[in-house]
ROPASE-571281 format. One record per residue: x, y, z of N, C-alpha, C, CB in turn. Coordinates in steps of 0.001 Angstrom, whole numbers, plus 500000, padded with zeros to 6 digits. Each point is the difference from the previous one (the first is absolute). Glycine has a CB too. Layout:
REM residues N
XYZXYZXYZXYZ...
END
This chain:
REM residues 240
719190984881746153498881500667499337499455501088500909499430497899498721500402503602500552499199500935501208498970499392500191500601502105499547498890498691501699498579499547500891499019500343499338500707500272502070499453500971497232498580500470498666500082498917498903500209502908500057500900496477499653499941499267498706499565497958500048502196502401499307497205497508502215499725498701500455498512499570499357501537500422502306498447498455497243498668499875499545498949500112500973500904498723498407497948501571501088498904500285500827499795498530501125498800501807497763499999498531502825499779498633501398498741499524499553501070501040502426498964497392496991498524499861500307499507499087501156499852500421497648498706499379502260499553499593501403499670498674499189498976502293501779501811496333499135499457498897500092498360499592500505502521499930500198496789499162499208498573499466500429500343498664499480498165502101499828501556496762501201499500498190500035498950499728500218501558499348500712497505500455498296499040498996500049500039498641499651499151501717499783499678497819501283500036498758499307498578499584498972501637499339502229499028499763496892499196499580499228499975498119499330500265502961499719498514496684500753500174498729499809499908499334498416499141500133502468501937499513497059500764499452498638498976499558499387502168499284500695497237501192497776498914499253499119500636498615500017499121502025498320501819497628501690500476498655499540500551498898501669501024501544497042497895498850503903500512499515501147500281499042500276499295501096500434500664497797498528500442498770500571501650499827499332497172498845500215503749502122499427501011499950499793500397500581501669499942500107496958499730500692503942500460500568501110498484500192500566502534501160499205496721498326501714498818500572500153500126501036500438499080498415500168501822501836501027500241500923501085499719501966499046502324497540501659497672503156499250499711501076499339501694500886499559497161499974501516502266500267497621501516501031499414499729501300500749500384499153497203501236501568503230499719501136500763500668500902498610500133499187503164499000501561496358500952500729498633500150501354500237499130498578498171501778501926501490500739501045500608499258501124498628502798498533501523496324502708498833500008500966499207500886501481500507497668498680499260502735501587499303500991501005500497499114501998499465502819497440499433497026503137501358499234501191499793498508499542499568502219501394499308497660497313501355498695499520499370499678498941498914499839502066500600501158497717498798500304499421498390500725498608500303500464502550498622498621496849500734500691498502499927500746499700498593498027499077501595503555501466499037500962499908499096500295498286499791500984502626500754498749496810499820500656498633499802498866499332498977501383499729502623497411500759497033499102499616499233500339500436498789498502499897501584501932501353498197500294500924498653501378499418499801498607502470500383502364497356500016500936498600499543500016499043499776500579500561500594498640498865500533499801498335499739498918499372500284501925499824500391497142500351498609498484499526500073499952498973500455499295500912498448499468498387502403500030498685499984500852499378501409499789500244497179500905500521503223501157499646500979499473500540501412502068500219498126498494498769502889499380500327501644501279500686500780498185497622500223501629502712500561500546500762500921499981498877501088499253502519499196501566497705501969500213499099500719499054499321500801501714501029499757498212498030500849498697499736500671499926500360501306499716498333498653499455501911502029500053500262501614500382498965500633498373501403500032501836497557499688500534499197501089501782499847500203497555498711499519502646502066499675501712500363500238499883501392500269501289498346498307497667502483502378500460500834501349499688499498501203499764501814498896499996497392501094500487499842501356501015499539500788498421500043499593502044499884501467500811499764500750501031501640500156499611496963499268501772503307500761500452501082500260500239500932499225500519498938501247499541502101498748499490501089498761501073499802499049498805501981501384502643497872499031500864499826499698500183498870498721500278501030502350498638497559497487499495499565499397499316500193498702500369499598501888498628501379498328499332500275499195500367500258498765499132500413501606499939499444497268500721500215498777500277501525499154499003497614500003500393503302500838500644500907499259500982501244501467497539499574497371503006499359503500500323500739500886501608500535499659498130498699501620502436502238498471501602500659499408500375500755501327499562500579497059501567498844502147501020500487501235501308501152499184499626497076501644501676502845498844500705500637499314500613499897498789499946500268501746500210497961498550500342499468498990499111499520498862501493499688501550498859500305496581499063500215499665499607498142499585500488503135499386498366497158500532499270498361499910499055499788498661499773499916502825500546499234496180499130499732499344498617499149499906501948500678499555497250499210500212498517499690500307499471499832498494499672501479502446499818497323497683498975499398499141498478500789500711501617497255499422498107503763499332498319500764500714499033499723499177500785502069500973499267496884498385498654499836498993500914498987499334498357502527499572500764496067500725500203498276499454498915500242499198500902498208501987499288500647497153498544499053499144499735499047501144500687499827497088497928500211502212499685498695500594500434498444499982498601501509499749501954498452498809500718498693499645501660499643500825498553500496497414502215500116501585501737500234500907500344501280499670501179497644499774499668502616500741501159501208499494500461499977498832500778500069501852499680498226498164500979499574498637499057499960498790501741498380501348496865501163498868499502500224499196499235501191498981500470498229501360498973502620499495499527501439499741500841501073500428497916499174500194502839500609500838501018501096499978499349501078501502500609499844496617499789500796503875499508500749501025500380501615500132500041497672501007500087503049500087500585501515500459500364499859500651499160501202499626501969499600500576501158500009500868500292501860499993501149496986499252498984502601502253500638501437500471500816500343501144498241500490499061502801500181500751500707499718500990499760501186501178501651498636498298498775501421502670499149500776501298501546500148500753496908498670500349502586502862500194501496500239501218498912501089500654503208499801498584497608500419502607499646501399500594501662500871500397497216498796501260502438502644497882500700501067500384499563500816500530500924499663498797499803500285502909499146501612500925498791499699499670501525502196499749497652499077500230498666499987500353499156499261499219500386501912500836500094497602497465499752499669498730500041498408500209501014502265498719497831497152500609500157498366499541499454500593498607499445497885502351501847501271496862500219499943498829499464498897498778501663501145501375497442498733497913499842498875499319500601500143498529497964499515501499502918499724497864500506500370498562500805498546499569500360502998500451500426497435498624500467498422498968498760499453500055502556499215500618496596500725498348499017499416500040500152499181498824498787501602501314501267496993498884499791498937498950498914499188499435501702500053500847497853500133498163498761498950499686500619499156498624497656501810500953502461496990500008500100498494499012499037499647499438501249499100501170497778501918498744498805499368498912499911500003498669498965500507501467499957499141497507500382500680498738499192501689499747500319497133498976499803503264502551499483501218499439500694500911500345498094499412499916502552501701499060501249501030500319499402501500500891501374499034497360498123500686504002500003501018500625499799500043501463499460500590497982501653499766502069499721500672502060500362501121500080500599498207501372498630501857500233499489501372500778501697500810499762497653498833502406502146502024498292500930501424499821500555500032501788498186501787497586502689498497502323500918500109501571498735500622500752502992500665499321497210498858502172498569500478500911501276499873501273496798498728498807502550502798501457501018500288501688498324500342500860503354501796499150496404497472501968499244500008500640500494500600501913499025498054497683500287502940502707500585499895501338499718498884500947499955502203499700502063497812501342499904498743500447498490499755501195503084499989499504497093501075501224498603500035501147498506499698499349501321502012501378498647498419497498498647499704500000499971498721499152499131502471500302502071496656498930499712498933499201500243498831501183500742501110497377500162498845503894500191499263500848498490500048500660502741500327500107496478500533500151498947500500500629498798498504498814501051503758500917498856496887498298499376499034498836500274498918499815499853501371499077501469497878501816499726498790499833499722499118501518501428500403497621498845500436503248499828499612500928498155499776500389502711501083500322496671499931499319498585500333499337499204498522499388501112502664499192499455497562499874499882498723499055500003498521500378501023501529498776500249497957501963500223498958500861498975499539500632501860500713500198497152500381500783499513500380501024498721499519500191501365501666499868497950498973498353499039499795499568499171499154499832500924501072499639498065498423501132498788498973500150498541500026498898500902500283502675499396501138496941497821500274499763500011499650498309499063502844502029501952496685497327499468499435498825500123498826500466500465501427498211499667497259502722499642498943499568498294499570500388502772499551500117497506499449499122498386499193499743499816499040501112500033499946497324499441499242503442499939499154500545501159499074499911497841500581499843501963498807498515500964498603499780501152500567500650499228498846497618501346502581501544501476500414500404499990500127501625500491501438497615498916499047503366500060499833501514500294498232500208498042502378500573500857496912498766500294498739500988501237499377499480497520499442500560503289501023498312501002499323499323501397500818500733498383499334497458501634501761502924500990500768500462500355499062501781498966502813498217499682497587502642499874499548501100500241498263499878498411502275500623501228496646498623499884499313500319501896499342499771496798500287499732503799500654499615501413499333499339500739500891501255499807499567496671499605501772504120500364499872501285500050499272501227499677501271498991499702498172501144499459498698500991500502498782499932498163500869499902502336499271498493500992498657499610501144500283500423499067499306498069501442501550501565501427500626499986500604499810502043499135502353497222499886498370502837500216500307501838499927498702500738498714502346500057500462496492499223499619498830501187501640499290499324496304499445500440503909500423498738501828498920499736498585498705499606503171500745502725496090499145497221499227498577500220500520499275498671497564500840501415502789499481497722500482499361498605501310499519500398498794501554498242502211498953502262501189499707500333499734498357501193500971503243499536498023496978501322500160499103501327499383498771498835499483501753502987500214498169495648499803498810499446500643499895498604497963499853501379503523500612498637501093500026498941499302500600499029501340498042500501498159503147499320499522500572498779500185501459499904498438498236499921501679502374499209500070501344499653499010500795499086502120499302500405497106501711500629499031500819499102500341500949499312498755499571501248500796499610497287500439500701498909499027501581499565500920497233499249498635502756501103498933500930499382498260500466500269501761499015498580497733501688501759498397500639499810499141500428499621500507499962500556498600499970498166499402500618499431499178500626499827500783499175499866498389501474499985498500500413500012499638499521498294500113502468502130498579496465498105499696499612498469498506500779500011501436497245499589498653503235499322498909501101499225499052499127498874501957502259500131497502498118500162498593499454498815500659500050498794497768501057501017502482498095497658500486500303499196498934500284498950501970498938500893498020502387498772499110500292499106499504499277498943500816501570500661498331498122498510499880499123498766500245498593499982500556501847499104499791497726502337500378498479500011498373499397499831502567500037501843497562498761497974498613498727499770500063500118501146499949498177498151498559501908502430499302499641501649500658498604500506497354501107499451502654497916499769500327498937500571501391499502499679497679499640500052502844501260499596501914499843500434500125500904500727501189499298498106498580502017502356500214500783500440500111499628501945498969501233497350501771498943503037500297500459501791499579500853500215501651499422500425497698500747500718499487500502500875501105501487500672498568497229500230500750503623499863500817501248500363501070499705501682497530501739498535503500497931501778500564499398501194501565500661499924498343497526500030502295501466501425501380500432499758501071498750499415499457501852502038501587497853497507500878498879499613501314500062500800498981499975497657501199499227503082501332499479500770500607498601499169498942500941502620502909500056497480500741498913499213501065499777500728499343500529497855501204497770503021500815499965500344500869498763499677498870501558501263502210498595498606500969498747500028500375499360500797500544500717498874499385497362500913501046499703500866500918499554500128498977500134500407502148499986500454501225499472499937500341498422499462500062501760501816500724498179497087499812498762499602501323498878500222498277501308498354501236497671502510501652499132500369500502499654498826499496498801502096501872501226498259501046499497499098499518499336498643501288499657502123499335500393496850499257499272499025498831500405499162500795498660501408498477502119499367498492500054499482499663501175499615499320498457501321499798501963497479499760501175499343499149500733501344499974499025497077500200502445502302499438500925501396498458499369499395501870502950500686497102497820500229498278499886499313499726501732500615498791496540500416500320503318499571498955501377500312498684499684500157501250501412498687497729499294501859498925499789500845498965501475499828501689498225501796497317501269498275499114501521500101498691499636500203501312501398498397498508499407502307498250500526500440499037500725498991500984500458502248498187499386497379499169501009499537498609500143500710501216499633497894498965501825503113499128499926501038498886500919499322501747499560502148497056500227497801498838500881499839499828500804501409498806498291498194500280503312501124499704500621501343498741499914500379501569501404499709497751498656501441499736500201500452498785501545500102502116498038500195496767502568498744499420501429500259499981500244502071498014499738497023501529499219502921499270499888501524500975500600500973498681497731499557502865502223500546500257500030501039501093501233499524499216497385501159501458503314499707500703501469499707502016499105499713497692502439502368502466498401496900501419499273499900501237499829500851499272500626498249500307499751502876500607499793501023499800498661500282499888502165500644498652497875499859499830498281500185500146499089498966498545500515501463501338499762497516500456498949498623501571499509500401498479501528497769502125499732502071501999499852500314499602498868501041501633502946499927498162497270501432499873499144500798499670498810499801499784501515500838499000498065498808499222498715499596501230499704499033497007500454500206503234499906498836501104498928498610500958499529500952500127501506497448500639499901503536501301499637500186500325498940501023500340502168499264497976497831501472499812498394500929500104498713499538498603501066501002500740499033497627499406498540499132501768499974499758496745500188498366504054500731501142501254499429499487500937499687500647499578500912498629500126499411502872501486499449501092499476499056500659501263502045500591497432497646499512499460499019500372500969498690500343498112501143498718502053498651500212501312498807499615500739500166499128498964498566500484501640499811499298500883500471498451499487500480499394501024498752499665499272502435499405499044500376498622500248499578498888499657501682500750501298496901499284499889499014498922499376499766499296500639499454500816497908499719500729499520499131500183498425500632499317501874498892502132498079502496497663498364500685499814500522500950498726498672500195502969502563500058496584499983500977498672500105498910498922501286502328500956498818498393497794500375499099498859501154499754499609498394500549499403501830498674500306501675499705499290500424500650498866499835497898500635500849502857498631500600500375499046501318499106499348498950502097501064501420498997497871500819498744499522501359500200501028499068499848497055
END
């Protein structure tokens, strides 16, 4: 294709935005607008974008990171399943200076996706690295829930008592709930443990309230003491 006849460049933007429906994913969705425009909304209403807690670790990871080869990507789930409501899909490469987004599939029942998007590679690698990076939208809960599933991760302390940490949450006020079913704004730790021979696995969890009083640094700290303390058998709840 000539160089005059290449589609135009637009500029990637990730925000995050925390999911009306957060107790399907509490964590915040990082949603990708393209020239500004939240194309994944005008396709697929209703549908999240990935959550921030799958950028982290190596960029290489991340979910909308491309390489040469081209990769398809689920960019907007339901909240329920895939199988059930159906999702977006797009597949991603980078050519030369160009990251490419196109084949765009939506298994939903609604007949429309975005239009081929060539973004430059420097400034969309730039945008996610950016993004990754990014601290100043979270809230409290999200700090002590990020930090405190760091502190887990780094001490092995689940492992030195046959168990595996499953998971971290930040739990949010649920809007419209009854005062007296409702939990308290906190974080949720979920771990498994290894189960001998014979015996069904179980699962285990915390549901820690925060703390206004103290900064979330010291919260991370304070939970992640109460939980290596000892077994954390012996102080979470049992699941099935």
């Amino acid at each position: 294709m000539p160089m005059t006849d290449r589609p135009r460049v637009s500029t990637l933007t990730l925000e995050y935005r925390i999911p009306q429906d957060w107790t399907a994913d509490p964590w915040a969705e990082v949603r990708p607008l393209v020239d500004g425009v939240d194309v994944l909304g005008e396709a697929h209403p209703g549908g999240t974008a990935p959550g921030c807690r799958s950028w982290r670790g190596p960029g290489e990871s991340w979910p909308l990171a491309v390489a040469a080869v081209p990769r398809r990507v689920l960019i907007s789930e339901p909240t329920c399943t895939v199988g059930c409501c159906g999702g977006l899909y797009v597949t991603m490469r980078r050519e030369g200076d160009r990251v490419i987004w196109d084949a765009w599939e939506n298994t939903s029942d609604i007949d429309a996706v975005p239009a081929e998007v060539h973004f430059d590679a420097a400034q969309y690698e730039a945008e996610l690295a950016r993004a990754a990076a990014d601290r100043s939208w979270e809230e409290p809960v999200d700090t002590v829930a990020r930090l405190l599933e760091q502190i887990l991760v780094d001490s092995g302390g689940f492992e030195r008592w046959g168990c595996v940490l499953t998971g971290v949450w930040p739990r949010r006020e649920e809007p419209g709930a009854p005062e007296e079913l409702a939990l308290p704004e906190g974080v949720d730790v979920e771990f498994g443990a290894s189960p001998a021979p014979g015996t069904p696995a179980c699962s285990y969890r915390y549901e820690l309230p925060l703390d206004p009083d103290q900064s979330p640094q010291e919260q991370a700290r304070r939970l992640a003491a109460r939980i290596l303390a000892d077994d954390p058998r012996k102080s979470a709840e049992r699941g099935a």
